[in-house]
C-alpha positions as CSV (number, residue, x, y, z in Angstrom):
1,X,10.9,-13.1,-18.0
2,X,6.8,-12.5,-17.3
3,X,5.6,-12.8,-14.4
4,X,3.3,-15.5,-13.7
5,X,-0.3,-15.4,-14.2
6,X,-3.2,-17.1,-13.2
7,X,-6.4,-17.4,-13.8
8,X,-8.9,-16.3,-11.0
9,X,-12.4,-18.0,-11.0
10,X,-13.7,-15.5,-8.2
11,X,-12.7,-12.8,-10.5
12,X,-12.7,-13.9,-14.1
13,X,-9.8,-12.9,-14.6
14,X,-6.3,-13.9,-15.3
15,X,-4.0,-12.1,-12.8
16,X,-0.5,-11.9,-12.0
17,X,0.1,-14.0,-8.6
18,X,1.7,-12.9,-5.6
19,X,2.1,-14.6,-2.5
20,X,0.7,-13.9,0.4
21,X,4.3,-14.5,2.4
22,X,7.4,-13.9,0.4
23,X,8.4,-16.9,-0.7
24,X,5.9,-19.0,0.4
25,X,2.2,-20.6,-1.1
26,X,-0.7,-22.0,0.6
27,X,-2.1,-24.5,-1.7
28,X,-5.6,-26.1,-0.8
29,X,-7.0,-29.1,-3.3
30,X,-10.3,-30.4,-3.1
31,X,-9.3,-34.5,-2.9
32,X,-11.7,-37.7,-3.8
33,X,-14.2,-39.0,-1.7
34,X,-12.8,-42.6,-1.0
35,X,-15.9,-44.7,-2.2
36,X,-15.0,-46.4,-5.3
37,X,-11.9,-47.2,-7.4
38,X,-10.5,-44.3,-9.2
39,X,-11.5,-43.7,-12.6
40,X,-10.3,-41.6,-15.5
41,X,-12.0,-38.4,-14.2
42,X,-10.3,-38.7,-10.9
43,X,-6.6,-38.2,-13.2
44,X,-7.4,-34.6,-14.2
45,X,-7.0,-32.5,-11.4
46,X,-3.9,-34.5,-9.3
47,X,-1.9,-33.3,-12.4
48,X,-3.5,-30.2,-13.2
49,X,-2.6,-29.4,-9.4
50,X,1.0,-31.0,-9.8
51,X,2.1,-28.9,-12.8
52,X,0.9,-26.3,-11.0
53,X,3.1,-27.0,-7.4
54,X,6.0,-28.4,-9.2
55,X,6.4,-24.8,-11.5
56,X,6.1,-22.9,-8.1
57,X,8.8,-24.8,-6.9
58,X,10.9,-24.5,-10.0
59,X,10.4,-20.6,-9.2
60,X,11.6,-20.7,-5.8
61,X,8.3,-20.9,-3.9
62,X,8.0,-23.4,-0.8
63,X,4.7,-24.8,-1.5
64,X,2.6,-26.4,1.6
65,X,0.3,-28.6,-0.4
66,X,-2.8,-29.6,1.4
67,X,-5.1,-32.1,-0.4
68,X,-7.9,-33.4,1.6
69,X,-9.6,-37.0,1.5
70,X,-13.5,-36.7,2.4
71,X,-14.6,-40.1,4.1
72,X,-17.5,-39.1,5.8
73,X,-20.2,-36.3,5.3
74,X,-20.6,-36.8,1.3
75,X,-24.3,-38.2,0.2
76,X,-25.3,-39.2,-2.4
77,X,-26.2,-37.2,-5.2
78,X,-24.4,-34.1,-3.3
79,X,-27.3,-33.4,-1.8
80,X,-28.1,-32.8,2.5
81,X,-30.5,-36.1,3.0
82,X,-30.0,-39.8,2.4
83,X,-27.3,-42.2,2.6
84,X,-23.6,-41.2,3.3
85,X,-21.8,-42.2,-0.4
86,X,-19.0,-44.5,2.0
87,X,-21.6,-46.2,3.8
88,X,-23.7,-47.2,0.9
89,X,-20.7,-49.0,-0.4
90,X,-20.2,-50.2,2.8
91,X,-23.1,-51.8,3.0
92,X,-22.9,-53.4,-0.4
93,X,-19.5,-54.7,0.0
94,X,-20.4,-55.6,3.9
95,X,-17.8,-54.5,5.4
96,X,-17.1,-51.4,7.7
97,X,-17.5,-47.6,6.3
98,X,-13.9,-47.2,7.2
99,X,-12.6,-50.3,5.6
100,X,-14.3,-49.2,2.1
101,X,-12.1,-45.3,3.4
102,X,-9.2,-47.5,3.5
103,X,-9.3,-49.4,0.5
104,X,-9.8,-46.3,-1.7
105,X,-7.6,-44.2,-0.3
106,X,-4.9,-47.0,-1.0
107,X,-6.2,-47.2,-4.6
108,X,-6.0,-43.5,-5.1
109,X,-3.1,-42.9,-3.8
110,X,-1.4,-45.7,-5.7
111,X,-2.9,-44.1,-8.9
112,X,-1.5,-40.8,-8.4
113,X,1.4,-41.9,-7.3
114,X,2.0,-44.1,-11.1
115,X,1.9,-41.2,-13.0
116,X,4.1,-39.2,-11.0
117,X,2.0,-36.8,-8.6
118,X,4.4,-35.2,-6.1
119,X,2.5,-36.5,-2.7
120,X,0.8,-33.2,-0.9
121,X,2.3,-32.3,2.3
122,X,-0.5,-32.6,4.2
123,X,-3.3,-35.5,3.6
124,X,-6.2,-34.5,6.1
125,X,-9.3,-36.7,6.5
126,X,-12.4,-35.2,7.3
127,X,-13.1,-38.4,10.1
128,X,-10.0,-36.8,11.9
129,X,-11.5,-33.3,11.9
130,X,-14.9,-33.4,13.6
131,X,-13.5,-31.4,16.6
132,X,-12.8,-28.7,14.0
133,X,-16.0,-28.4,12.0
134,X,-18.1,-29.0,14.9
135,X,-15.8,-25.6,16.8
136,X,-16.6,-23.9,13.2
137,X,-20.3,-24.9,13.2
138,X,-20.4,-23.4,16.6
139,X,-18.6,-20.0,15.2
140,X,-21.1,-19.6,12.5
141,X,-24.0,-20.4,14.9
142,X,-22.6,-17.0,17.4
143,X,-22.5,-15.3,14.1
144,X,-26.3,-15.9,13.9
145,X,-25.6,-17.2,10.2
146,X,-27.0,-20.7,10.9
147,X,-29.7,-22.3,13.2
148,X,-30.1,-25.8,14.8
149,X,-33.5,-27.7,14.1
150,X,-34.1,-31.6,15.4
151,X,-30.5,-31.7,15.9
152,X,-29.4,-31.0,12.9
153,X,-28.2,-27.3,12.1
154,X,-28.1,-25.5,8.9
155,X,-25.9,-22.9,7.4
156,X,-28.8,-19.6,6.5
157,X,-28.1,-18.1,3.6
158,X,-30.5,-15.2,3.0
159,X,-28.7,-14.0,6.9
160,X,-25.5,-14.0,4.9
161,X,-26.5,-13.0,1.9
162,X,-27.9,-9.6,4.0
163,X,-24.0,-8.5,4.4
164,X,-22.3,-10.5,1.3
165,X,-22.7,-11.8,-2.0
166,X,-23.6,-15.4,-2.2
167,X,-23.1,-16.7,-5.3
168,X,-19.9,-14.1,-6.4
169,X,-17.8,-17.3,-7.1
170,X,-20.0,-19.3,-9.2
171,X,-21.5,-16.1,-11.1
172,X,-24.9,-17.7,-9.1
173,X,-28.0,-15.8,-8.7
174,X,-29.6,-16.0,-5.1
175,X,-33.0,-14.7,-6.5
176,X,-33.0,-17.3,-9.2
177,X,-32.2,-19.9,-6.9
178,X,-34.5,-19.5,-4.8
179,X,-37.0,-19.1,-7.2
180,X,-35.8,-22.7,-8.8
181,X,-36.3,-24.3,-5.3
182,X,-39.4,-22.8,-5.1
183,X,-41.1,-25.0,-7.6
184,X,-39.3,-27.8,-6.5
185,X,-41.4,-30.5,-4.2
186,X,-40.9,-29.4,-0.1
187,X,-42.2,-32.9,0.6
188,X,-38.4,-34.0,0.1
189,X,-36.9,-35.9,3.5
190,X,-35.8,-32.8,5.8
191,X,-36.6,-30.3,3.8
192,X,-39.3,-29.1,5.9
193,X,-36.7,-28.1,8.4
194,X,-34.7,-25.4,6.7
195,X,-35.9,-21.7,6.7
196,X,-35.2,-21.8,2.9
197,X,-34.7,-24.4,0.4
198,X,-31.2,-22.8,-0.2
199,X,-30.1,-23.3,3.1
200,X,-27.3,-26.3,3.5
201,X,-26.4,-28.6,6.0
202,X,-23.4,-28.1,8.4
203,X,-24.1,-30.9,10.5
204,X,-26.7,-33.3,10.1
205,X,-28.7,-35.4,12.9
206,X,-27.8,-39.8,12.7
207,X,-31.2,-41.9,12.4
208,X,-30.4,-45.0,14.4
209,X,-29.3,-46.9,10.9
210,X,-26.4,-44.4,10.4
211,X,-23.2,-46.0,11.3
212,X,-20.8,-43.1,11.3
213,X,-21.5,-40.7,13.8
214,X,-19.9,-38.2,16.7
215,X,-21.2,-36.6,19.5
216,X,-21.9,-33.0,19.4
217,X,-23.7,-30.2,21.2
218,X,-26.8,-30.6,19.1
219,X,-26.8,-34.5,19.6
220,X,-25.2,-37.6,17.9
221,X,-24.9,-36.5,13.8
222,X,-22.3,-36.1,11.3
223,X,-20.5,-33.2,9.4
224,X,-22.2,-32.2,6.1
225,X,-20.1,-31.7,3.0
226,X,-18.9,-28.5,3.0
227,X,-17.7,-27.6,6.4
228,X,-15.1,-30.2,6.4
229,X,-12.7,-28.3,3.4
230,X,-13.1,-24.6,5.5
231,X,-12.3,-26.1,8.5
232,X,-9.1,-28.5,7.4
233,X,-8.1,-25.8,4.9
234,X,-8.0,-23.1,8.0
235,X,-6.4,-25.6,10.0
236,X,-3.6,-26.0,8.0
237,X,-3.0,-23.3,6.1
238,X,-4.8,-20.2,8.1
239,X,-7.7,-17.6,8.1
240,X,-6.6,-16.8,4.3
241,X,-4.2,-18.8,1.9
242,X,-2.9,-18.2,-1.6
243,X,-5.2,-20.6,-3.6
244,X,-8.0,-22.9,-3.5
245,X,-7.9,-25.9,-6.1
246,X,-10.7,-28.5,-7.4
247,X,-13.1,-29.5,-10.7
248,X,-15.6,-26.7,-11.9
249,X,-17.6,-29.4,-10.9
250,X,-17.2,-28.2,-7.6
251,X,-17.9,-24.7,-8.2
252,X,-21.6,-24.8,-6.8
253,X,-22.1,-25.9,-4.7
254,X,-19.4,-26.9,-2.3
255,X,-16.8,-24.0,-2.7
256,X,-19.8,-21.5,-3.1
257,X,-20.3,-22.9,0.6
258,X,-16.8,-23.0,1.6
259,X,-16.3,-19.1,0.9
260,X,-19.9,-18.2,2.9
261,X,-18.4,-20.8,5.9
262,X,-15.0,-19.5,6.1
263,X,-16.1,-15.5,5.5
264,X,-18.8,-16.1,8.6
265,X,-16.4,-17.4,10.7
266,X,-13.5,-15.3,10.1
267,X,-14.3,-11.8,7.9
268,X,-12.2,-13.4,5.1
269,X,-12.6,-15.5,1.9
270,X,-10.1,-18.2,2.5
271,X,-8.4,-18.4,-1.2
272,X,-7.2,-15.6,-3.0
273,X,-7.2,-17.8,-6.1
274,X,-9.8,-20.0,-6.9
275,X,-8.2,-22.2,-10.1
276,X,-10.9,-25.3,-11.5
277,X,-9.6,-27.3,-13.6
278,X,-12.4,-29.0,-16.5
279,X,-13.2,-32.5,-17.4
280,X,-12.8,-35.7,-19.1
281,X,-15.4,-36.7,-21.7
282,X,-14.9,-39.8,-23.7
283,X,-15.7,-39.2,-27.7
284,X,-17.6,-36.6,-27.0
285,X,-19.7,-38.0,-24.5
286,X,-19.8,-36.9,-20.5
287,X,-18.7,-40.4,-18.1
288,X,-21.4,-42.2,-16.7
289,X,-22.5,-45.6,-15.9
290,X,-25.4,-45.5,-17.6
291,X,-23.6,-44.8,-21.1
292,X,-20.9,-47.8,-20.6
293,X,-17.8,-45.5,-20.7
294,X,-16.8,-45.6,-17.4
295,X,-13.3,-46.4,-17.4
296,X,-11.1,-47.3,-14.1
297,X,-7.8,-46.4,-14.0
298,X,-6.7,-50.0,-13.5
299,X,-8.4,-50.9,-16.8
300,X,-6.8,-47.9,-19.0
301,X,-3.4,-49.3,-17.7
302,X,-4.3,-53.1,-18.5
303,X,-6.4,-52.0,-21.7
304,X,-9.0,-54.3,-19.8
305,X,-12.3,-52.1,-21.4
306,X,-14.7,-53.0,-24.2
307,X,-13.8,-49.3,-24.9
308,X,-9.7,-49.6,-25.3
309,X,-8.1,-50.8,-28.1
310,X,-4.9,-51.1,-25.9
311,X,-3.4,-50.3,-22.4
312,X,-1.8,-47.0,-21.9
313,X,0.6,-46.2,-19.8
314,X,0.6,-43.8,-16.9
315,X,2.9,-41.2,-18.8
316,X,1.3,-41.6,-22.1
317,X,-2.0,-40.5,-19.8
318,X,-0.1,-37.8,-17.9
319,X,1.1,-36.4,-21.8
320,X,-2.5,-36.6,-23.1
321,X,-3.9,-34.7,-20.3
322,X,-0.6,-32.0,-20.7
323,X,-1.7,-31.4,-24.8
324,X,-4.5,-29.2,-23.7
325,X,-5.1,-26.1,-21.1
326,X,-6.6,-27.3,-18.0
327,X,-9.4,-24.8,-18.4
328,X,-10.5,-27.0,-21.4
329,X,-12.8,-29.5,-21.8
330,X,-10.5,-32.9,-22.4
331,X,-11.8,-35.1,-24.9
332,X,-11.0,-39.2,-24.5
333,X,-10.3,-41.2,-27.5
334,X,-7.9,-43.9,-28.5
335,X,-6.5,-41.9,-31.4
336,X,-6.1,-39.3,-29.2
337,X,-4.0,-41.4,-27.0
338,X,-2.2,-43.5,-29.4
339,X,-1.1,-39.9,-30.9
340,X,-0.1,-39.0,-27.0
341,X,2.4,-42.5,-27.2
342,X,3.8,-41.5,-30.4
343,X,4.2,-38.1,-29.8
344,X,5.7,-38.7,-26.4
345,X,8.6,-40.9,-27.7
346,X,9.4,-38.7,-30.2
347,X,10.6,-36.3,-27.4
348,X,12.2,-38.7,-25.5
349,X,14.3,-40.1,-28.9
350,X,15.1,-36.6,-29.0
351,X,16.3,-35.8,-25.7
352,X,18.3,-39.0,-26.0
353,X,20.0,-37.8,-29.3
354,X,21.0,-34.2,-27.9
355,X,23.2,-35.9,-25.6
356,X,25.1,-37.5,-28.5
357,X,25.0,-34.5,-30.7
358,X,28.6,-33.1,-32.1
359,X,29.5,-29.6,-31.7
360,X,30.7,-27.2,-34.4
361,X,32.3,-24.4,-34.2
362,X,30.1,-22.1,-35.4
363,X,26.1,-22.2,-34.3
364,X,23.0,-21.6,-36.2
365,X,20.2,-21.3,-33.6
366,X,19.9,-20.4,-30.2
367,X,18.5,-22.3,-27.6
368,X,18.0,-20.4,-24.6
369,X,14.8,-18.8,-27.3
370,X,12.8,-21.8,-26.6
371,X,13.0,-21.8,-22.5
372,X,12.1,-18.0,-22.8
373,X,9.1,-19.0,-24.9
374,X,8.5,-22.4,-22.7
375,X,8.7,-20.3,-19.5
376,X,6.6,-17.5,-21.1
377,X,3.7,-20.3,-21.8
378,X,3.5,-21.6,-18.1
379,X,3.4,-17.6,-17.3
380,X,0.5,-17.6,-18.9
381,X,-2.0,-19.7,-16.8
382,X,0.1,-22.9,-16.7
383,X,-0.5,-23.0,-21.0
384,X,1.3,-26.6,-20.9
385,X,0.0,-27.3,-24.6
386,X,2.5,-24.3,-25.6
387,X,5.8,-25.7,-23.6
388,X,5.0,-29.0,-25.3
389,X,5.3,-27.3,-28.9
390,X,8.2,-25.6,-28.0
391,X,9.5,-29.1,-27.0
392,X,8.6,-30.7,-30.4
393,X,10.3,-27.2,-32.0
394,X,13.9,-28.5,-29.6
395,X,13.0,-32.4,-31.0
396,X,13.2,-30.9,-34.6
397,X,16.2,-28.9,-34.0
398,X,18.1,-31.8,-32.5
399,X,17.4,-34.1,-35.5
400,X,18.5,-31.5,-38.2
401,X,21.7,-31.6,-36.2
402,X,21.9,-35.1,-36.1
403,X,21.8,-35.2,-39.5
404,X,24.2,-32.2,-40.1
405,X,21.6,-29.9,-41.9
406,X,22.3,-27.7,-38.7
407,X,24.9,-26.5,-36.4
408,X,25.3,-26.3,-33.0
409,X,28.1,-25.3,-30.4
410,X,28.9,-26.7,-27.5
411,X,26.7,-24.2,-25.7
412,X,23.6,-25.0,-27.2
413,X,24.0,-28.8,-27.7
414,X,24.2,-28.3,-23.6
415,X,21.0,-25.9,-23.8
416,X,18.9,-28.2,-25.2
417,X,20.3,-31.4,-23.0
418,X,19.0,-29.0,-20.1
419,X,15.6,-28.0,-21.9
420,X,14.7,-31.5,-22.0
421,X,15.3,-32.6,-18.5
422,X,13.9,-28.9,-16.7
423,X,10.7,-28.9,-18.9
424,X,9.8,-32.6,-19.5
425,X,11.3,-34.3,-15.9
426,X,11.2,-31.3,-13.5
427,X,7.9,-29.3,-14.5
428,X,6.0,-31.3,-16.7
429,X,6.7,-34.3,-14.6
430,X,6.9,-36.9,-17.0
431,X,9.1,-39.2,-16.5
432,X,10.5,-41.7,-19.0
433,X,9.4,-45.2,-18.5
434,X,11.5,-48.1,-19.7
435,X,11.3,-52.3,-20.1
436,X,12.4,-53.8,-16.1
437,X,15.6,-55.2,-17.9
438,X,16.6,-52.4,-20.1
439,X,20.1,-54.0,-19.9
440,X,19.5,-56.3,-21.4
441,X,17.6,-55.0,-24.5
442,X,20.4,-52.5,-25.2
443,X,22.7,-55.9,-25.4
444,X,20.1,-57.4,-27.4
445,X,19.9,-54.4,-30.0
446,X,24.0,-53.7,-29.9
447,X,24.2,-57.9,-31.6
448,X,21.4,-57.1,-34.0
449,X,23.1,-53.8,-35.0
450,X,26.9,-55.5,-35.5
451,X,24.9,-58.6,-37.3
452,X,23.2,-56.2,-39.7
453,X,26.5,-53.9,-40.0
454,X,28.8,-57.1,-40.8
455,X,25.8,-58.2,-43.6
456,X,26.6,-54.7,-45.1
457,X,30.6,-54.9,-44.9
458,X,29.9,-58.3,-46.8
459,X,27.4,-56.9,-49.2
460,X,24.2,-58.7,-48.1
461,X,22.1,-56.2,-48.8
462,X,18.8,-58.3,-48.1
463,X,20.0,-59.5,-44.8
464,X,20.6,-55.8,-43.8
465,X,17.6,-54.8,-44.9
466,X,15.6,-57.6,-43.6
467,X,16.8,-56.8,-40.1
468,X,15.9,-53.1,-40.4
469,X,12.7,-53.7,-41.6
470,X,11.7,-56.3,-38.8
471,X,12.7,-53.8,-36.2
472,X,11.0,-51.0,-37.8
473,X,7.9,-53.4,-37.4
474,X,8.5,-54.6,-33.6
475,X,8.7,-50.5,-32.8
476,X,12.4,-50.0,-33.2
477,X,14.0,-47.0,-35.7
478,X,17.6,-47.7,-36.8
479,X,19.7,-44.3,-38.0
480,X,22.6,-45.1,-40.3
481,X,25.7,-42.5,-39.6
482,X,29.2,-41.5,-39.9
483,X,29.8,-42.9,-36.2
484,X,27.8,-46.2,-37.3
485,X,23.8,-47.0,-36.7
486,X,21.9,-46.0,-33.4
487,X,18.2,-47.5,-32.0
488,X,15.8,-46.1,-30.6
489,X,11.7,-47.0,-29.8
490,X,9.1,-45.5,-32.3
């Protein structure tokens, strides 16, 4: 078997990965800033990121998987002035900036936690961190790599950029950039206090109308962005960790910032791997309110959306987002998800068959081919679109036994029982999702199977096939055999 391979961001490459410990992986995520309800673009990366930890784990790693939750520090528009995202919503909703923290974390956690997220081992919030970023902050500062102005103090990047190479992550030019911030306006609020456009904010002064705020040697203020994922991330998993997760939207500029934070303070570039996963669009189209295709993730499981033309469910989603490489652009549709549903069940219909499959005594195809090439796929930068055709190739083996066009022994039969549950349950992470009271349907389908097989004993032909064919259109497949007829959901 290939060793795994990853690709690199930092180097553009896709390189074979080796732990930093034996055994062991430090994995940092870049989590949601708690402001809102989550929303179809918050799905991507949890799963991207649990594919990832649950296949380490399959190979025998023990994975400490950090993922943060930012609830202070994040303005909007990503930028260093104006109002902090959490109390903006605050104020809407008129309640306190740590209620609305609250509330979403709840929400995304709940979200994550429905389409079957292993939980991260450590959930740090950036409110319980100040000590750390502001002991960071102070680092840099002795470094001589930022500067304090009116209380607030900025990170300098020209400084670092003297010694290192600001912008080596994002494949950013520091003489373009600061020839675009050049010709923007420097009448923007605060600018005027920063040596250079470029220059970001590690902790920002409070005006009087700012409700969260900390003490600190340059006054009362508040984190900015950045600082708080180099300083949790060191906390938690040291000076230098195995790899760095989040959305390419995150590229530039907050991990740009994270690497010229941590490297000031400590020599290093925290991650080795830097993985970034792409994003949703919906038909084609990027997600924005403005456009009307904003869907919540409590509306894609209801089907509650002008957008919709049904509710999925939290696996069919998971599925959908497995069919392409993470490094991919994901495009949202309903026929892609209705394809997703179908597609799905088909795998679970066959997983269900191989464990009723006869064995022969002679065998025709080998199992054990199809883990080599599912484990060969994920070796290759987690290429999850691969395992699942290697699944559909098991499906399609299992039915040509089923209907004796192939044979299997024992071995195999027991191969492909195992296939199903390692790839699909273990790594992939789907799980399979049933009616409350499945009891009671299988009691209900067992009747309408001995009904239809005593209309056939007594040569009622129409009743027979009257019963087939109003199961086939409530979503149910009946399969005539030697043993008698079996169900299963289309």
């Amino acid at each position: 078997m290939s060793a795994l391979h990853l690709y690199n961001t930092i180097s553009r490459k896709t390189e074979p990965f080796e732990s930093l410990l034996p055994g062991r992986v430090g994995l940092y995520v870049c989590g949601p800033t708690v402001y809102g309800p989550p929303h179809l673009g918050h799905t991507r990366g949890p799963v991207v990121f649990d594919i990832l930890r649950r296949y380490l784990e399959h190979l025998g790693y023990q994975v400490r998987h950090v993922r943060n939750i930012t609830d202070v520090g994040h303005l909007v528009g990503d930028v260093d002035e104006g109002e902090d995202k959490l109390q903006k919503q605050a104020r809407l909703e008129q309640v306190e900036p740590m209620e609305v923290a609250q509330q979403y974390t709840l929400a995304y956690n709940d979200m994550v936690r429905l389409m079957n997220v292993l939980p991260p081992g450590i959930e740090p919030r950036a409110s319980g961190h100040i000590i750390e970023q502001i002991e960071m902050i102070q680092a840099i500062m002795e470094a001589e790599l930022a500067y304090a102005v009116n209380g607030s103090v900025y990170f300098d990047v020209l400084a670092y950029a003297k010694n290192h190479h600001y912008g080596k992550l994002s494949g950013r030019v520091l003489e373009d950039l600061i020839a675009g911030a050049g010709n923007e306006s420097r009448e923007l609020e605060g600018q005027e206090e920063k040596r250079n456009p470029n220059d970001f904010a590690l902790w920002k002064k409070a005006g009087p109308e700012h409700i969260m705020q900390w003490s600190s040697p340059w006054g009362k203020g508040y984190p900015g962005w950045h600082i708080e994922c180099s300083a949790m991330s060191r906390k938690y998993l040291g000076d230098e960790f195995d790899i760095h997760g989040g959305g390419m939207d995150l590229l530039f500029p907050h991990h740009e910032s994270e690497i010229a934070q941590s490297t000031s303070c400590t020599g290093k570039n925290p991650a080795r791997f830097w993985m970034h996963h792409n994003m949703i669009t919906i038909n084609g189209q990027k997600m924005a309110k403005s456009l009307g295709n904003g869907i919540t993730v409590v509306q894609l499981f209801s089907g509650d959306h002008p957008l919709l033309a049904q509710a999925y469910s939290p696996m069919t989603l998971r599925f959908f987002m497995l069919q392409a490489h993470y490094r991919g652009t994901l495009d949202f549709s309903n026929e892609a998800l209705q394809a997703a549903e179908k597609g799905l069940q088909r795998l679970w219909n066959a997983a269900a068959l191989s464990k009723g499959l006869k064995a022969s005594d002679r065998n025709e195809y080998t199992a054990a081919d199809i883990a080599e090439a599912c484990y060969a796929a994920m070796n290759d930068d987690l290429n999850t679109p691969q395992v699942i055709a290697q699944l559909f190739e098991a499906a399609r083996v299992c039915n040509l036994a089923n209907d004796g066009k192939l044979a299997l022994d024992q071995e195999n039969i027991a191969a492909l029982q195992q296939l199903f549950h390692t790839w699909m349950e273990d790594i992939l992470g789907v799980k399979e999702e049933q009616a409350a009271d499945s009891g009671a349907l299988d009691a209900v389908m067992q009747v309408l199977l001995e009904l239809r097989a005593q209309a056939k004993a007594e040569k009622n032909f129409a009743l027979s096939d009257a019963i087939r064919d109003r199961l086939s259109a409530a979503g149910f497949s009946i399969k005539d055999g030697k043993e008698g007829s079996t169900w299963s959901k289309t």
